[in-house]
N, C-alpha and C positions, 0 to 999 in steps of 0.2 A: 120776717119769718125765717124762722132757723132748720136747718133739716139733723133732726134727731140722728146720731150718733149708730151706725150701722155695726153690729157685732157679727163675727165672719169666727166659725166654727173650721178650728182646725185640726187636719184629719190624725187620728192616735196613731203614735209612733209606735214601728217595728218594734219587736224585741234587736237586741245587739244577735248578729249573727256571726259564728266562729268561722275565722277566713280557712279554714284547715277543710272543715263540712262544705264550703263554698267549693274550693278548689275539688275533691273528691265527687261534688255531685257535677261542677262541668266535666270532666274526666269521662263521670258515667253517664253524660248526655250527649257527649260527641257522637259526632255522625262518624258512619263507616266508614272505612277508607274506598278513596274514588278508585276508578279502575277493573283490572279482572280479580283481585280478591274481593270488592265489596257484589260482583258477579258472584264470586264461589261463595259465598257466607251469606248469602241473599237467596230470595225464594228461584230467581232464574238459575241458581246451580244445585239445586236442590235432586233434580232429575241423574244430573251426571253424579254427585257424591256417593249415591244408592245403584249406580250405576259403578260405580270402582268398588264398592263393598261388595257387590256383588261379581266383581273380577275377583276381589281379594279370597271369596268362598271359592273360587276356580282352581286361583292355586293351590290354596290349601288343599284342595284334593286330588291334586298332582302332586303335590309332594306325600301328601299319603300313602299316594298309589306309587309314587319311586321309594318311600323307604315300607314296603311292605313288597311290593315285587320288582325290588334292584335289576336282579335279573331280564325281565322285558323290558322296564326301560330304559338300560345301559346303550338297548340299539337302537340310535335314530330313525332307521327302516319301521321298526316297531312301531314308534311313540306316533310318527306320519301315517301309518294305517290307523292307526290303533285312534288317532282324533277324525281322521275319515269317518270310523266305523263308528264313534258317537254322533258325530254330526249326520249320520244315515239316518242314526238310532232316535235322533230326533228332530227328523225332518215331517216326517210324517202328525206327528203331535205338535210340533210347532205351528202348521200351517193351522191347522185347529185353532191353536192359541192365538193366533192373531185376530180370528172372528170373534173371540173369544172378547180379548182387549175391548175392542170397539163396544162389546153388548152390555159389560160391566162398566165402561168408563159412560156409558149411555145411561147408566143408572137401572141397567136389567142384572139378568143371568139367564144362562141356558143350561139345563140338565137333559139335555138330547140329542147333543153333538155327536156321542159316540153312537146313538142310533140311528140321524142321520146318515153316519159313513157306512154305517154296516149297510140300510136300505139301499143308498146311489151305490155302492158295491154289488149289490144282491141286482139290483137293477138291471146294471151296466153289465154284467156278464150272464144276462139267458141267451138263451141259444136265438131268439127273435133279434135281438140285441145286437150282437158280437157278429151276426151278419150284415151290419153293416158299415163292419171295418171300426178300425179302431176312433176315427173321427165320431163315430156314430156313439162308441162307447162312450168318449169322453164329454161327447155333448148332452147326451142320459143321463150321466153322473151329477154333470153340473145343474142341468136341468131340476133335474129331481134334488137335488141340494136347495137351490134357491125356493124349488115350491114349496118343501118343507116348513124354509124359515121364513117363507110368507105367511102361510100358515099360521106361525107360533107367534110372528106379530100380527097380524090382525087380532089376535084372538087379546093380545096383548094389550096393543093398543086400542085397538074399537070396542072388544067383548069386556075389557078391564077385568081382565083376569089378570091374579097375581102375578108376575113370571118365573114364581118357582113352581107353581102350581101346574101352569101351562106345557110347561115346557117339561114338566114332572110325565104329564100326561103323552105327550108326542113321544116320549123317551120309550114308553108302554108300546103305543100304535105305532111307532115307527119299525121296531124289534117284531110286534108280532105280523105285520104288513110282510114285511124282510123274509120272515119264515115260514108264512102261507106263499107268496114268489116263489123262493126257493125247496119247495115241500120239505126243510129242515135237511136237505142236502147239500154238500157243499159244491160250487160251480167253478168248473176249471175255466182260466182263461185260454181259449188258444190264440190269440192273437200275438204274436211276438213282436209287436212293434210297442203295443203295450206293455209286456210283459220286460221288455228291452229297458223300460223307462228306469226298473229297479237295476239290472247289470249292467246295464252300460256307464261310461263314464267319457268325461270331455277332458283331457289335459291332466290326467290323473283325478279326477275330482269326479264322483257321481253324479245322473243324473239330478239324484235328489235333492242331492245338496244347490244343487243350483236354482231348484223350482220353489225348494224353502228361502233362497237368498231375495230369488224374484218377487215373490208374497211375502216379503218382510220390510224389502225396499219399497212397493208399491203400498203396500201398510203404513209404514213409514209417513211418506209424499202425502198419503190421504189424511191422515192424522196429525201433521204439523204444518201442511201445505196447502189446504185447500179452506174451505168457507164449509163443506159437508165437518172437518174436523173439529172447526172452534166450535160447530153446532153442535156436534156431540159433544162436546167438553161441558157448553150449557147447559142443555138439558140435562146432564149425568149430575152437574151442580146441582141449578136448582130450574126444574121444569117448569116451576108458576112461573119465574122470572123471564127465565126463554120464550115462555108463551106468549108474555106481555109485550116483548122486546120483537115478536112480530115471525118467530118460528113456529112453522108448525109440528108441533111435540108429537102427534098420534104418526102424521106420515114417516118421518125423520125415525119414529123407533121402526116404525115397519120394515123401515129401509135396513136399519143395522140389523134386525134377524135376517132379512134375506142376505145381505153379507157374511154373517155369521154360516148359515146355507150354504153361500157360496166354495166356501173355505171348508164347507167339510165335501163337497162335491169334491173340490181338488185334491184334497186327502184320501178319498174313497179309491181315485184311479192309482194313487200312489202308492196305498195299501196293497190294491189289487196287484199289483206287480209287482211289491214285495212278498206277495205269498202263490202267485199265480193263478189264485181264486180267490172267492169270496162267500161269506156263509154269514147268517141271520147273527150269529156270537160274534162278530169280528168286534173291533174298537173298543171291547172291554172297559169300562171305566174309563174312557177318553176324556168322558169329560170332568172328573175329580182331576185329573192330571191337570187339564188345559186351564183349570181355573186355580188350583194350588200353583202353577207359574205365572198365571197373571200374577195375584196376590202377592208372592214372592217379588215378583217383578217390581212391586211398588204401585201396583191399579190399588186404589180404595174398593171394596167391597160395594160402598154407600153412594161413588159415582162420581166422575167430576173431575178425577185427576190420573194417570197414567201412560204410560211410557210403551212402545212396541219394542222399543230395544229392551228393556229390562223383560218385558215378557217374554221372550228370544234367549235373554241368558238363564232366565227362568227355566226356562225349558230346559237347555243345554246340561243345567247341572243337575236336572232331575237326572238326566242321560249319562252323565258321566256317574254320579251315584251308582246308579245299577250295571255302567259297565265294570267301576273300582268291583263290585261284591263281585260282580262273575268272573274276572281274573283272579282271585283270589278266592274262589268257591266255596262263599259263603250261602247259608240257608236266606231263602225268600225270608222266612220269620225275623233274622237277622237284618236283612237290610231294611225292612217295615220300618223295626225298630229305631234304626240307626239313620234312618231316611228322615223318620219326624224329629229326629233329633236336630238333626243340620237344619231341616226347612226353621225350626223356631232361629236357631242359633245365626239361619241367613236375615230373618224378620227383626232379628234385635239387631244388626251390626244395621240395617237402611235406617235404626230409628236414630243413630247417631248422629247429631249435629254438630257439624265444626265449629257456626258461630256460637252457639251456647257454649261449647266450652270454651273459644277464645273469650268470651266473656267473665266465663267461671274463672280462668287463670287470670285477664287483667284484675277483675274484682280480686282474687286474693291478692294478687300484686300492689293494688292501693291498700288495701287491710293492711299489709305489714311492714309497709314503708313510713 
């Protein structure tokens, strides 16, 4: 018995492939290069590049501001005041901004920051108040900050209500709260240890600016350093995920409005002492400001990814913007205009990628060799 003759099916040949096409697609399938540029052209440098375009909008509006008033900044004494006096200008909205960061990278918003400040302001200076020395003030301030944005997270997280809705709504009752306190007058502070926080200075350098450097660092530390930060960074991603992964999503947000709260507590006494009182109108659109410099900053709107430093410069150059218009006395209508002008023109330089266009240039580089 014979074993039948086995036929073995053999698999269809490739087409011939051009060794030129071969060569050009290993080229464009190589890996980065190792080291600190496959860092900078990767998503971990992605924070710092939007962080130097947003130095590069800084200068640019120093050099604006030197070849339109040569004359002030000829003198060093000047240009030394004169960035004191922006970083005063935005010490007060920065602190804002930093609670600000945490509630948008959280995957919220707050539209009641600035009535918060106005209320712990309105607060913190009646006459019940203010007798009990300035510790007393600054602990009402903060006080009444965080219950606020306890408040607008509970309702947030437990009532599920939208957070622009919510916090739409506190913006209302916080303001008219403020001005039934205050029967729509405005309240002097007399406390000078308070009122000291705005003129004094440490080593030439304002108070302020030191209280803004300390609530930026500690912002900082909290958001790139602790187990509270990557949980906000998750939930702001994606919250079913975070939930599943064993966080609890409704505490965790409650928690960022109350810090959000916090931060405008601290802003309220800052305020107050830069104006030596406080009234139901204070903080004016504070919080259009604090959130046009997140965004600028590089925070996503949608939640998930953001920087405390870029929200910081964010600020800064809202600051310097409006001090460039008032050395050179232009109309409010004027800087409006020329204000949204820059915030787009800052929004396109973050969206520029270095590796796509190292890309863009070696792809043409292979195209025409």
């Amino acid at each position: 018995m014979s074993d039948s003759p086995s036929t073995t099916k053999l698999p269809a040949q490739s087409p011939p492939v051009d060794p030129a096409e071969t060569e050009a697609a290993g080229h464009r399938a190589a890996p980065a290069p190792a080291g600190r540029l496959s860092w900078w052209h990767g998503d971990g440098g992605e924070g710092a590049r939007r962080n130097l375009a947003l130095i590069g909008v800084l200068l640019i509006l120093f050099v604006i501001g030197a070849a339109t008033r040569s004359d002030l900044y000829s003198n060093p004494d000047w240009v030394w005041a004169n960035m004191l006096s922006i970083l005063k200008l935005a010490s007060v909205v920065g602190v804002v901004t930093v609670g600000m960061t945490f509630v948008i990278i959280g995957g919220g918003i707050d539209l009641s920051v600035g009535a918060i400040v106005a209320l712990a302001g309105v607060w913190c200076t009646t006459v019940a108040t203010q007798s009990f020395g300035a510790a007393g003030m600054i602990f009402t301030a903060i006080v009444v900050g965080v219950a606020v944005g306890l408040v607008n997270g509970t309702l947030i997280a437990y009532g599920r209500l939208v957070p622009f809705i919510a916090t739409l709504a506190m913006l209302v009752a916080a303001r008219g709260l403020a001005a039934e306190i205050s029967q729509k007058q405005t309240q002097i502070s007399q406390n000078n240890t308070i009122n000291g926080i705005a003129s004094n200075d440490l080593f030439g350098i304002p108070l302020l600016v030191y209280i803004l450097a300390a609530v930026v660092l500690a912002g900082w530390v909290l958001l790139n350093r602790t187990t509270f930060g990557r949980r906000t960074v998750a939930v702001g991603g994606n919250p079913e995920a975070a939930r599943l992964a064993g966080i609890n999503v409704k505490r965790h947000t409650l928690m960022l409005y109350a810090l959000s709260g916090l931060c405008c507590g601290i802003a309220a006494i800052m305020l107050t002492a830069q104006a030596t009182s406080a009234q139901a109108a204070m903080a004016n659109l504070y919080e259009l400001d604090a959130i046009a410099a997140v965004i600028i900053g590089g925070t996503l709107l949608s939640g998930g990814r953001g920087t405390i430093i870029g929200s910081l410069l964010g600020v800064i150059i809202f600051a310097t913007i409006t001090n460039l218009f008032a050395i050179n006395g232009l109309s409010t209508e004027a800087q409006n205009m020329v204000k949204g002008g820059i915030i787009v023109a800052a929004v396109l330089i973050q969206q520029v990628q270095f590796g796509s266009l190292s890309q863009f240039f070696r792809r043409n580089r292979l195209t025409t060799s």
